[in-house]
N, C-alpha and C positions, 0 to 999 in steps of 0.2 A: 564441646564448645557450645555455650547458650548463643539460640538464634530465634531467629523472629521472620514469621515469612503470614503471608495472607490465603486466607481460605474462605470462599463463601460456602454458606447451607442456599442452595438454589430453589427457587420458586416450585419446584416439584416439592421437594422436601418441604416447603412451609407448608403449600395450601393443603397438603395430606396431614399435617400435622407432628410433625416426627421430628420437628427442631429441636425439640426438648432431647431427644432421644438420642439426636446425633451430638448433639451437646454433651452427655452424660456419656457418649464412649469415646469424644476429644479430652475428656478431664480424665477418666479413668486410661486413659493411653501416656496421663504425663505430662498434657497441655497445659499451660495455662492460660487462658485466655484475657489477652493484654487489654483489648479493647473490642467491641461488636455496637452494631448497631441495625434496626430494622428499614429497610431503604425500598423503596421502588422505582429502578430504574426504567429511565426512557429509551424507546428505541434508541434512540442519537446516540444516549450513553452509555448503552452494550455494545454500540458501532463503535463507540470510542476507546468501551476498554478494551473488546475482543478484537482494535485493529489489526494486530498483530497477523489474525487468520483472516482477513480479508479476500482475499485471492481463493481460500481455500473453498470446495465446493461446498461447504455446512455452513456457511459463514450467517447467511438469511436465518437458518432455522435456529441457529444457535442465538444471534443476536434478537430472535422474534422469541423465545422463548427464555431467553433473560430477562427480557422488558416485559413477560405475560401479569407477571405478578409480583411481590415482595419476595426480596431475598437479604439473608443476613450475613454481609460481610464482617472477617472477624479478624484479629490476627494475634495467633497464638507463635509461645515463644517454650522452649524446652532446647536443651541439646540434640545436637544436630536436628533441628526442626524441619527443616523442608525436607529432607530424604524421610525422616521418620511420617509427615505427614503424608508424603506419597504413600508410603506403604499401607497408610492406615486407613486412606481410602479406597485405594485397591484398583485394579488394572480398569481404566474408561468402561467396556464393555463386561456390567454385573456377570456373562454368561463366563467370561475368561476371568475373573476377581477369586483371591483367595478366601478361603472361607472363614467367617469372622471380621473382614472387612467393612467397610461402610458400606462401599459401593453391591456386596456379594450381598448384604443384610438388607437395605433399603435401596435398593434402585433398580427403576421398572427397565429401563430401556437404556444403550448406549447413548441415546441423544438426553434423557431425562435418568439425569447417574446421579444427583442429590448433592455434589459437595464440588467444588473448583478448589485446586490447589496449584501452587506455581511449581515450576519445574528447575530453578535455577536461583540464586543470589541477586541474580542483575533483575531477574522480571516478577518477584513477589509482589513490588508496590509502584514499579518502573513503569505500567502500562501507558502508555499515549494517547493521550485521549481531547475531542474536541468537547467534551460536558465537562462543566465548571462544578458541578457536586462531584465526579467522580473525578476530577482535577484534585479536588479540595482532599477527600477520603485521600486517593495516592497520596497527595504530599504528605497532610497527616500521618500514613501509614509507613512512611518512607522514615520521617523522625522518629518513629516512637521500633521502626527496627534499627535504626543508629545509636538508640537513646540504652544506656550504659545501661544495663539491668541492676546494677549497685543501687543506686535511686531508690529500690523497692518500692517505688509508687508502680500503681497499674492506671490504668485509663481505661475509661470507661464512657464509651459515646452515651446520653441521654437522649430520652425521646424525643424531647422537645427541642433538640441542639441541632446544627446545618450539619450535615458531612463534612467532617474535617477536623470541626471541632473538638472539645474533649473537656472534662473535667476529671480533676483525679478524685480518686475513691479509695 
């Protein structure tokens, strides 16, 4: 069954350079990549998307290290997408990842693993959040996983566009 679920390449992975890289083993995995865009999140709005782990003791370093730099949220669509996306990133901590993985190939450390993926149907695009651009992205991304893949249109954020936005391509 064709799905649609959200994945960022995180701010490790940009500012090294390896966007391209991890990009070329989401396509060669299957993906299609629906829509992406290059974004720099504000503290406020890694607090807002990573409420979810609030409580949890990583929560500062995760949300300080979201907001460090640019990261590119994307959301790819293939059969069963989200399970196959888990896999293709590979277990959170590079030292426990299978080999061939995203995470086993490019990623330095457990806290700095290169790729975010959701875990579930409900929280790909669901995130809660008090930032109005990463509001904007969610809902965006929340239509365009409901949105019938028949259409054969893709969407494609531009540079110059707000988060959320879209033009087809």
């Amino acid at each position: 069954m064709k799905q649609r679920t959200l994945a960022i390449v995180k701010p490790d992975a940009v500012s090294r350079n390896i966007t391209g890289k991890i990009i070329a083993h989401i396509e060669k995995e299957g993906f299609k990549i629906v829509a992406m865009k290059l974004v720099h999140l504000t503290k406020k709005q890694a607090e807002g998307f990573y409420a979810v782990h609030k409580e949890r003791p990583f929560f500062g370093e995760l949300t300080d290290f979201m907001s460090r730099g640019p990261c590119v949220p994307m959301i790819l669509e293939r059969d069963d997408a989200i399970l196959k996306w888990r896999d293709v990133m590979g277990k959170t901590d590079p030292k426990d990842a299978d080999a061939g993985t995203i995470r086993k190939l490019y990623a330095e450390s457990k806290g700095e693993n290169c790729v975010h993926g959701s875990d579930a149907p409900e929280t790909p695009t669901s995130r809660r959040t008090t930032s109005s651009t990463a509001r904007r992205f969610c809902r965006k991304a929340r239509e365009w996983t409901r949105r019938s893949s028949e259409s054969g249109r893709s969407f494609c954020l531009s540079r110059n566009s707000r988060a959320g936005t879209s033009s087809a391509s």
